[in-house]
C-alpha positions as CSV (number, residue, x, y, z in Angstrom):
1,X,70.5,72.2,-1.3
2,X,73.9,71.4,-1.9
3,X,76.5,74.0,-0.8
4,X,80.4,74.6,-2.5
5,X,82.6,72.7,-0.5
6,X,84.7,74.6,2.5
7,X,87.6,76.6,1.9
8,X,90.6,76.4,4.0
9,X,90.1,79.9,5.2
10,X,86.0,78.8,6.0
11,X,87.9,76.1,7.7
12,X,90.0,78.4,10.0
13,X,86.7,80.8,10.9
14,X,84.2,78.0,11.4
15,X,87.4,76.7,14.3
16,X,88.3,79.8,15.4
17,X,84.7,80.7,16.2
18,X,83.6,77.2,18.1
19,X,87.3,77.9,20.3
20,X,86.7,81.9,20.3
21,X,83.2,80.8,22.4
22,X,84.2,77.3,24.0
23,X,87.3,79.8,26.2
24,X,84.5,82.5,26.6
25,X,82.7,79.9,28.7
26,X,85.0,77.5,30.2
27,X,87.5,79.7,31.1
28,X,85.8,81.5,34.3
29,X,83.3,78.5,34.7
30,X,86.9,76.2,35.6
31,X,88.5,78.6,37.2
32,X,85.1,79.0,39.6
33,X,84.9,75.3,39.5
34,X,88.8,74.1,40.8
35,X,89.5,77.3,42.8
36,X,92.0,78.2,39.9
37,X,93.3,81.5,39.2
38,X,91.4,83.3,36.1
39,X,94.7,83.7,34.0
40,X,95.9,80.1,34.8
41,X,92.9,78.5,33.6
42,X,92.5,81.0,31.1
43,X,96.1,79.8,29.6
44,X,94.9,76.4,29.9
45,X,91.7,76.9,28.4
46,X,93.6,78.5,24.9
47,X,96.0,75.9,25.1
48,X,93.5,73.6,24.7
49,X,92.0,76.0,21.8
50,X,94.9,75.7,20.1
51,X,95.5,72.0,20.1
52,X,91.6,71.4,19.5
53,X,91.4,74.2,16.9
54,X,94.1,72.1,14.9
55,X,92.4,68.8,15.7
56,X,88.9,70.0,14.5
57,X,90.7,71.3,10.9
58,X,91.9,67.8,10.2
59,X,88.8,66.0,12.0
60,X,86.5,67.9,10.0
61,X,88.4,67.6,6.8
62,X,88.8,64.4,7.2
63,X,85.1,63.4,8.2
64,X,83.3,66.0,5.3
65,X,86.0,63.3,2.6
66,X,84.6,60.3,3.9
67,X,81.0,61.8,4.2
68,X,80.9,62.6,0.5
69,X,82.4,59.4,-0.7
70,X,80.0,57.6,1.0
71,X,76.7,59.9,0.2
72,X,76.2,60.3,4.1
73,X,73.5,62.7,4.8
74,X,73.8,65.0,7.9
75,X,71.2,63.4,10.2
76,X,71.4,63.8,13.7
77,X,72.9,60.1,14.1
78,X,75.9,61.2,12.0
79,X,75.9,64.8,13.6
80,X,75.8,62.6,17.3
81,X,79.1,60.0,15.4
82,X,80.9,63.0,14.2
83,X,80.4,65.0,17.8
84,X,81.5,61.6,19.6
85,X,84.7,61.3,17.2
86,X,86.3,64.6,17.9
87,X,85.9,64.3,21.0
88,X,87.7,60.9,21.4
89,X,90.5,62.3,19.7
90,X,90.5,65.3,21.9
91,X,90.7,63.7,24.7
92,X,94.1,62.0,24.0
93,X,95.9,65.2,23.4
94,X,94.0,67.1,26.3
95,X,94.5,65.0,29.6
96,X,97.8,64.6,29.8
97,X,98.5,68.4,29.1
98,X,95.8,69.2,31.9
99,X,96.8,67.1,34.4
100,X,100.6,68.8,33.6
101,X,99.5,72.1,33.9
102,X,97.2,71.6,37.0
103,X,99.3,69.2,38.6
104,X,97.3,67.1,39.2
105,X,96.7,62.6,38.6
106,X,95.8,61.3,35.1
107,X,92.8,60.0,36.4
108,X,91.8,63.7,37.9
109,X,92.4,65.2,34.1
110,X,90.6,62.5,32.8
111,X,87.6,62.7,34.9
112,X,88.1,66.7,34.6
113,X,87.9,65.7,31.0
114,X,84.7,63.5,30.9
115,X,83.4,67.4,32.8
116,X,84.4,69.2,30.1
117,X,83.0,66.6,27.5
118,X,79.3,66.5,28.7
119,X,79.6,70.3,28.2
120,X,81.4,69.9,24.7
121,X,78.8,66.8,23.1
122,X,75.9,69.1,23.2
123,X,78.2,72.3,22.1
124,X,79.9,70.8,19.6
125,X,76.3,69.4,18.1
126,X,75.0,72.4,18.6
127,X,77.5,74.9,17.2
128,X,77.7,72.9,14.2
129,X,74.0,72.3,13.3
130,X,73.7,76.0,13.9
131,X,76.8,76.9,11.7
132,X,75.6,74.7,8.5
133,X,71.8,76.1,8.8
134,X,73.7,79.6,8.7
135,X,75.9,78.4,5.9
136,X,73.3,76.8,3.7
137,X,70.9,80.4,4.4
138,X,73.9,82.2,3.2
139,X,74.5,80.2,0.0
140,X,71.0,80.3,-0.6
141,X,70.3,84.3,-0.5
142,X,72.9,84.6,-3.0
143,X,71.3,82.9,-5.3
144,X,73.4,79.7,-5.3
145,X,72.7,76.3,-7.2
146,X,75.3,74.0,-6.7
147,X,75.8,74.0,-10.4
């Protein structure tokens, strides 16, 4: 079943949901984890909402363009590509601003970052596959056809 493409406003909900429970869960899990104060990591943690929140906009965008130009059907080897793609781009913005705020080496941000990305793979998977089954059930109980 097809589905009408996303609307910018779909686009901000489907981010702001993933971020809304990404913080829920890393937030007191990194604090725990590094010894942090709640709030510190907690500003952190919606710092890195915000700059992922605006990444996964313009990823998603961009990737949903090339996936309907080139007929690519949502498998779980392109769900795995897409998953591996944002994150790569994450992780350009996210180190250096974590290592800033923590004080901490490159190398520690980065390996906290390869942390936080075995946690975000499966997530971001996950939250996604869940997100278009619960789209496409919407769609569907209103009757539509794609026409």
């Amino acid at each position: 079943m097809t589905v009408p493409k996303k609307s910018l406003a779909e686009r901000v909900l489907h981010a702001a949901l993933f971020e809304i429970m990404a913080v829920a869960l890393c937030a007191p899990t990194l604090a725990w984890l590094m010894g942090k104060p709640l709030l510190s990591m907690g500003i952190l943690t919606g710092a890195i909402s915000l700059v992922a929140m605006a990444w996964n906009m313009i990823y998603n965008a961009a990737f949903e363009r090339v996936e309907r130009a080139r007929g690519w059907v949502r498998n779980t080897g392109l769900r795995v590509a897409h998953a591996l793609g944002f994150e790569a781009g994450l992780i350009l913005a996210i180190v250096p601003m974590a290592a800033w705020w923590l004080s901490i080496s490159l190398w520690e941000a980065f390996l906290l970052d390869i942390g936080l990305l075995l946690f975000f793979l499966p997530y971001t998977y996950l939250y996604n596959l869940g997100y278009d089954r619960a789209r496409a059930a919407y769609w569907r109980n209103r009757g539509y056809s794609g026409a």
